[in-house]
C-alpha positions in Angstrom: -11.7 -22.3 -9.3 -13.5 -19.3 -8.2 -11.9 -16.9 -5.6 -13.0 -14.0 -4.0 -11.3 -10.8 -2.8 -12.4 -8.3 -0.3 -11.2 -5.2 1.9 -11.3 -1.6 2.5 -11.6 1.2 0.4 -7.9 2.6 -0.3 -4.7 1.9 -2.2 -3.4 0.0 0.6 -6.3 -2.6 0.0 -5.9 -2.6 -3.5 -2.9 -2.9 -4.7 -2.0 -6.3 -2.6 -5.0 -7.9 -3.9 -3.8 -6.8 -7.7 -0.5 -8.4 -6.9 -1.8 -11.6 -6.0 -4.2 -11.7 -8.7 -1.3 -11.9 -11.3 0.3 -14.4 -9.8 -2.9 -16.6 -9.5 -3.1 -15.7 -13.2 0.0 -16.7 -13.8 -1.1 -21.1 -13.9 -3.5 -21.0 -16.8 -5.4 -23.9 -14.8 -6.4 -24.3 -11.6 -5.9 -28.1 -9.8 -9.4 -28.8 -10.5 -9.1 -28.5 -14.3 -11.5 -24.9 -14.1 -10.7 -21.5 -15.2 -9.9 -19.6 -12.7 -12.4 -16.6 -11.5 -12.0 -13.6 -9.6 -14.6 -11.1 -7.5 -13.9 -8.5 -5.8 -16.6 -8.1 -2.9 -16.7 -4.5 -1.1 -17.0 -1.0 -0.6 -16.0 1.4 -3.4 -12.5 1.8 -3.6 -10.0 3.9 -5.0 -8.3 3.2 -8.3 -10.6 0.6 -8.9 -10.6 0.4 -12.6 -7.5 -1.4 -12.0 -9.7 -4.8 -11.4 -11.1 -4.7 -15.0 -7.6 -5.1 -16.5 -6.8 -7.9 -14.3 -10.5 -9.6 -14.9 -11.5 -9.0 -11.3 -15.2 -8.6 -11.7 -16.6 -6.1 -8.7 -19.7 -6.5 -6.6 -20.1 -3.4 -4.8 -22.1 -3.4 -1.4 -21.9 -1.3 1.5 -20.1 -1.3 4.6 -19.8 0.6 7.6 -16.7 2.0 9.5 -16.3 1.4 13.3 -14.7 4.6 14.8 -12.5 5.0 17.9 -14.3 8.1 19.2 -17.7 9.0 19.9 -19.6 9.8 16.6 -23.1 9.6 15.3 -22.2 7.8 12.2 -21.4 4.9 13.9 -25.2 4.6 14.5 -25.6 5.1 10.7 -22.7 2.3 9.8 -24.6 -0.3 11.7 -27.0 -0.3 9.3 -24.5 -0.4 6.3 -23.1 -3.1 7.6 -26.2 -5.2 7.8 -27.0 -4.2 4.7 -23.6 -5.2 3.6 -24.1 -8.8 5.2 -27.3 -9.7 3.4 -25.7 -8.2 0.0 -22.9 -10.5 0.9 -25.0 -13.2 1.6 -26.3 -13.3 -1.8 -23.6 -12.7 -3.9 -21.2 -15.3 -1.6 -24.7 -17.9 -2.6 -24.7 -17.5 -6.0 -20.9 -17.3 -6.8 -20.0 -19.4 -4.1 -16.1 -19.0 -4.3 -13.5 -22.1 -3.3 -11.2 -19.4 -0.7 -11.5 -16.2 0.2 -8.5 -13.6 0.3 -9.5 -10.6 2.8 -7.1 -7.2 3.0 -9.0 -6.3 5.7 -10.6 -3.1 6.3 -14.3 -1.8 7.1 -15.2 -3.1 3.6 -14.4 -6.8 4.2 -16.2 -7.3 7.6 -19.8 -8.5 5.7 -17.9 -11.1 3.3 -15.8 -12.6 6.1 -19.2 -12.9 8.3 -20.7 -14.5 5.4 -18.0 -16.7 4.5 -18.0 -18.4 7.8 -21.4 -19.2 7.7 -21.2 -20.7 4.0 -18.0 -22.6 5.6 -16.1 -20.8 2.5 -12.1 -20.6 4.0 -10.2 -17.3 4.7 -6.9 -16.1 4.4 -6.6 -13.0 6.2 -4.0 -10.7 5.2 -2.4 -7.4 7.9 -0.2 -5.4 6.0 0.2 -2.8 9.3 2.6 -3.7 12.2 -0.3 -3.2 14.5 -4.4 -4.5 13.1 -7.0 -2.5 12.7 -10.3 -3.0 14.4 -11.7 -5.2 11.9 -9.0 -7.6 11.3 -8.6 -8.3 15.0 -12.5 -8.8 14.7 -12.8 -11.2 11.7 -9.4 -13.3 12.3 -11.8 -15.6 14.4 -13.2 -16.4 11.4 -10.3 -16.6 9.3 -8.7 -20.1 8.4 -5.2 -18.5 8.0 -3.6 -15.2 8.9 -0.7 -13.8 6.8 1.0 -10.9 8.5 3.5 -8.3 6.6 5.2 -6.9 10.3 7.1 -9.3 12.9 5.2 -7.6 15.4 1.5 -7.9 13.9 2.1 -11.7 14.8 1.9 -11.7 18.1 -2.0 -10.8 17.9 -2.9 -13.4 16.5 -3.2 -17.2 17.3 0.8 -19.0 16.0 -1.0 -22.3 14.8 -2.5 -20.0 11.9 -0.3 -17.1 11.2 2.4 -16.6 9.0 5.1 -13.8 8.7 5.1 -13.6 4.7 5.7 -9.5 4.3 3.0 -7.4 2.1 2.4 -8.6 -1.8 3.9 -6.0 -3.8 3.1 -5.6 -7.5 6.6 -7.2 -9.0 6.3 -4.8 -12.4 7.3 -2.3 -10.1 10.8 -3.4 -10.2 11.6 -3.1 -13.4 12.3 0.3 -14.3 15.2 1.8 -15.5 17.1 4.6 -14.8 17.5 5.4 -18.8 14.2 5.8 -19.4 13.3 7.4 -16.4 15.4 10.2 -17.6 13.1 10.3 -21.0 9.7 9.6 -19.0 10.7 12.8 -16.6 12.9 14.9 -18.7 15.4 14.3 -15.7 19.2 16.0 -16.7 20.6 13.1 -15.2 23.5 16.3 -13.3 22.0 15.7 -10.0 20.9 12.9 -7.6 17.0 12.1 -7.8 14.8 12.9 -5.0 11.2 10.7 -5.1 8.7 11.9 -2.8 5.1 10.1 -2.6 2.2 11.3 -0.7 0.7 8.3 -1.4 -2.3 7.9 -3.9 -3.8 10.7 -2.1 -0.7 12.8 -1.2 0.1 14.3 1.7 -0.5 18.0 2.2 2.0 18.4 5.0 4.8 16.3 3.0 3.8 18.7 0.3 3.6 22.3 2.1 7.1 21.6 3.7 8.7 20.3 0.5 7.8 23.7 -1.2 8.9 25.7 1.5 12.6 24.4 0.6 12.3 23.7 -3.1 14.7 26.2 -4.0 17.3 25.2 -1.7 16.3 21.4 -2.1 17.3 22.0 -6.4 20.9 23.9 -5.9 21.4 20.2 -4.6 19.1 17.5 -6.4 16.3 16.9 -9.2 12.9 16.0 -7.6 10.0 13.7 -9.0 6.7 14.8 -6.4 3.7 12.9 -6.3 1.6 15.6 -4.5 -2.0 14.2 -5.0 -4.7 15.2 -7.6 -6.6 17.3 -4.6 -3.4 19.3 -4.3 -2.0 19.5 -7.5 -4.0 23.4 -8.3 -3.0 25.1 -4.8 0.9 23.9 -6.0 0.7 25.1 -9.6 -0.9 28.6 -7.6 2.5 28.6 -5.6 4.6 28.0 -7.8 3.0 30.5 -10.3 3.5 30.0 -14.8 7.5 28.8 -14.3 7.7 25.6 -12.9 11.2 25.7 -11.4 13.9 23.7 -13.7 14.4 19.7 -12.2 11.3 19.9 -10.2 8.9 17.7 -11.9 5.1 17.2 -10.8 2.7 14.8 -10.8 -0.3 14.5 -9.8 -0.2 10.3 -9.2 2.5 8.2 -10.6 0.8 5.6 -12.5 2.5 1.8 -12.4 4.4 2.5 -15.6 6.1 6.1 -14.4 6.5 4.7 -10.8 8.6 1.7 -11.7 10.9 4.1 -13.5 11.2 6.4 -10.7 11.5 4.1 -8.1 14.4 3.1 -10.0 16.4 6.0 -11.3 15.8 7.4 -7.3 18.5 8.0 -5.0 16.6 9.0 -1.9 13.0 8.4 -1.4 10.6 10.6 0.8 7.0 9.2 1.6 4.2 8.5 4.1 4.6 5.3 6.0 1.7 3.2 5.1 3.0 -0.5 4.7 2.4 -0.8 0.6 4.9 2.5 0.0 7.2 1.0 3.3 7.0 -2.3 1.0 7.5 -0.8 -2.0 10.2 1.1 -1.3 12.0 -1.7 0.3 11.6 -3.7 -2.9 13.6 -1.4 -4.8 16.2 -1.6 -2.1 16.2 2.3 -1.9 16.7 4.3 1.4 14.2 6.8 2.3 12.8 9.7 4.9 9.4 8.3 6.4 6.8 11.2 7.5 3.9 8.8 9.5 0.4 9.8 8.9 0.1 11.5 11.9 -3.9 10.7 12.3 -3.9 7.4 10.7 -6.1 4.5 12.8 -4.4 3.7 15.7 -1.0 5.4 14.7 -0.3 2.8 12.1 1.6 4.9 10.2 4.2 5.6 13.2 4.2 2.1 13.9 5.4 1.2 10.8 7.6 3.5 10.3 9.8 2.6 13.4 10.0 -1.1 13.3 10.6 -0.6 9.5 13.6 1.9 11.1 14.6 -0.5 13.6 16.0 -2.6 10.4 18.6 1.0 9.0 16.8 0.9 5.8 14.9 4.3 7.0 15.3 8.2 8.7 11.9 8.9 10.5 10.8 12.5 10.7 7.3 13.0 13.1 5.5 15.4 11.1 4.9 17.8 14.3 8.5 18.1 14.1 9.3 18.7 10.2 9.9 22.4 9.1 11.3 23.0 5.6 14.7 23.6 6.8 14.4 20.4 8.7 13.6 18.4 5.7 16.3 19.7 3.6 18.8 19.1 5.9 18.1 15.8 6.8 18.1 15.0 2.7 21.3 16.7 2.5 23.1 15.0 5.3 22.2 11.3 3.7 23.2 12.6 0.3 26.3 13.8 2.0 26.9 10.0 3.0 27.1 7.2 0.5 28.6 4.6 2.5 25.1 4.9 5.1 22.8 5.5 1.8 24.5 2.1 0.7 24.2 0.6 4.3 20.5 1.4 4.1 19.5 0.2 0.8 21.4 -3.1 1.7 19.2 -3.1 5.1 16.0 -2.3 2.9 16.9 -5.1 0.5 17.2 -7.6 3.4 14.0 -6.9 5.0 11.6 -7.2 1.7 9.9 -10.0 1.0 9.5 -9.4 -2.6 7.9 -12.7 -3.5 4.7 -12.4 -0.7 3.0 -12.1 -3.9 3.4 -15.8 -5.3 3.6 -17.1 -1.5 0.0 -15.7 -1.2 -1.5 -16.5 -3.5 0.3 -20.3 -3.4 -1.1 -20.5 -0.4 -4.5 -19.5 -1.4 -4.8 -22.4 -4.2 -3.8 -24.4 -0.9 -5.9 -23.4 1.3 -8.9 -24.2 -1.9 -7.5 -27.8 -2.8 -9.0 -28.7 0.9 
């Protein structure tokens, strides 16, 4: 059984198509007696050293990036797309995979294109409430459409879309508060504050969080993903002493995330569907701060249906000032009945077995 994997460049991409890739590996044998065999097919992508340990081999080709505004590189990503396609073509010939499972993305226009003229079956995959340019483009091709948002359905033809919420990596869930407290040096005195940028972070998130550290710490202990490109201007802020129960990280590997996701009492982050699906997951409520810029307002999207459910506060970043952010943390650590109402909400709307339902479906979709 050989399957292929494709999609865009980021975290979003990625760590979906790790999830389903361990529970694939999870049967030792495929239905037609073969090993199974995995390939990721795109663009470079972040964290992608992350395929080795799952025994995702990676053929990298290139692949252009259709943007909303006028731009000359659009003219340039024409041709890195048809560059893309014949790379595509070749490597789809020689491995010739049974399905194909596409995050979507720039980077998986060429192997979708390709797999419909090899006749190889696609299962599409939208983790946004609303798609992006190229899933809207290559669902024609696609066989099956899995959606992660109620609302991303109703682009997309019923007969072939499903409502099966994002694949979330299931090791996240289970940390434990205990050895959070070892992994962080946490005092345990205080309630935790998480707040992820994303694998990137998020400069604003950070700037504003800094602003009202002091006041933020009289009240709580705070684990802050602030992104690798942002880590140095922080440390310059913040000068030799690095205040006591703030604790700073760069990028929360699996490992340190699954402990802070569960020794966290409130969680801030951007509102990209993997964190929004994450967090949900772990049943914890949280403070969303869309992405302002993100393609078509995704992020915003997101964030309100996700908010429409209770599990979530949303804060527009034009509207976030330091003194803002801390009182909006203060006023749902001042209320445990609605922190419980909104974990309960948050537990209700994650689906956290999209990962064995994908890929379930993808040794379907392969048996015919």
């Amino acid at each position: 059984m050989r399957i292929i994997f494709t999609g865009g460049g980021t975290g979003g991409h990625l760590f979906p198509i790790i999830a389903v890739a361990r529970e694939l590996k999870k049967i030792d044998k495929m239905p037609d007696g073969k090993a199974l065999k995995m390939l990721f097919v795109g663009p470079k992508t972040v964290g992608a050293e992350a395929f080795a340990k799952e025994s995702i081999a990676v053929s990298n080709i290139e692949a252009g990036k259709l943007r909303r505004y006028f731009s000359g590189h659009n003219l340039l990503d024409v041709f890195r797309v048809i560059i893309g396609f014949f790379q595509s073509l070749f490597i789809l010939f020689f491995y010739m995979p049974n399905v194909i499972f596409s995050k979507g993305g720039f980077g998986s226009v060429p192997a979708v294109l390709v797999a419909w003229i090899y006749r190889i079956p696609v299962l599409l995959h939208e983790s946004d409430s609303v798609p992006g340019l190229s899933v809207k483009f290559t669902s024609r091709f696609a066989k099956r459409i899995a959606v992660s948002f109620p609302r991303a359905a109703s682009f997309f033809p019923a007969k072939k879309t499903a409502l099966l919420g994002n694949p979330v990596r299931s090791d996240l869930f289970s940390g434990s508060k205990e050895q959070a407290k070892t992994i962080f040096q946490l005092t345990g005195q205080k309630p935790l504050l998480l707040v992820l940028g994303g694998s990137q972070g998020a400069k604003a998130i950070n700037d504003n969080l800094i602003l009202a550290l002091s006041g933020l710490l009289e009240r709580c202990e705070i684990i802050h993903q602030c992104g690798q490109e942002n880590l140095e201007d922080i440390k310059t802020l913040l000068g030799t002493n690095m205040p006591q129960g703030y604790h700073l990280y760069p990028f929360l590997d699996e490992e340190q995330m699954k402990h802070a996701l569960a020794a966290a009492d409130l969680v801030i982050s951007r509102a990209g569907a993997g964190s929004i699906f994450e967090i949900a997951a772990s049943a914890k409520p949280s403070i969303l701060v869309p992405l302002p810029n993100s393609a078509g307002d995704h992020q915003k999207t997101n964030a309100f249906d996700y908010a429409t459910t209770g599990a979530t506060l949303v804060l527009v970043q034009e509207n976030v000032t330091p003194n803002f952010l801390k009182d909006r943390v203060f006023a749902l650590l001042d209320n445990p009945e609605l922190l419980a109402k909104m974990s309960e909400a948050a537990k209700t709307f994650a689906k956290p077995d999209a990962d064995r339902v994908v890929a379930q479906e993808l040794l379907n979709i392969a048996k015919h």
